[in-house]
C-alpha positions, 0 to 999 in steps of 0.5 A: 500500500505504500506504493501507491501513494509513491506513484500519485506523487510522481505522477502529480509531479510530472503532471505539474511540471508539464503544465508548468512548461506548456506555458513557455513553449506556446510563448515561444512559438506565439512569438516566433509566430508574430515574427513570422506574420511581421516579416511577411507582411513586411515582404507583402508590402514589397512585393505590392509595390513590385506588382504595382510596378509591373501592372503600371507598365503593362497597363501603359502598353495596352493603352498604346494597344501595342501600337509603338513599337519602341515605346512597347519595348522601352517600357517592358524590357526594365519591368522583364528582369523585375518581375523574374526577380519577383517570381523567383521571390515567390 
């Protein structure tokens, strides 16, 4: 009979000791997690003002329909290598 009690006390003690760590794991990865979301809205940002960037140019060609040719050239040959970047990016 001795036994028993013996074996409540360690199992209340294991059970103390994981609720006591529970807390500070999950504070942990909540703030990993805030970190996280942060970074990716600030990249989300950047990435927004790329699109913006790329739809302004195309926008401008389909205005000309693609009429001039120089001026269709002029305008998407920059916005090419910016948006291989942004894909790669993504």
């Amino acid at each position: 009979m001795m036994q028993f009690p013996g074996r409540i006390t360690l199992i209340s003690l294991l059970c103390f000791v994981a609720c006591a760590l529970v807390p500070l794991g999950c504070s942990s990865k909540e703030n990993n997690g805030r970190e996280d979301l942060t970074r990716y809205m600030d990249q989300a940002r950047l990435w927004a003002a790329v699109e913006a960037q790329i739809n302004n140019a195309i926008s401008s060609v389909r205005r000309d329909q693609f009429v001039h040719d120089e001026f269709v050239s002029e305008t998407l040959k920059p916005i090419v290598g910016v948006a291989q970047q942004y894909v790669g990016q993504l």
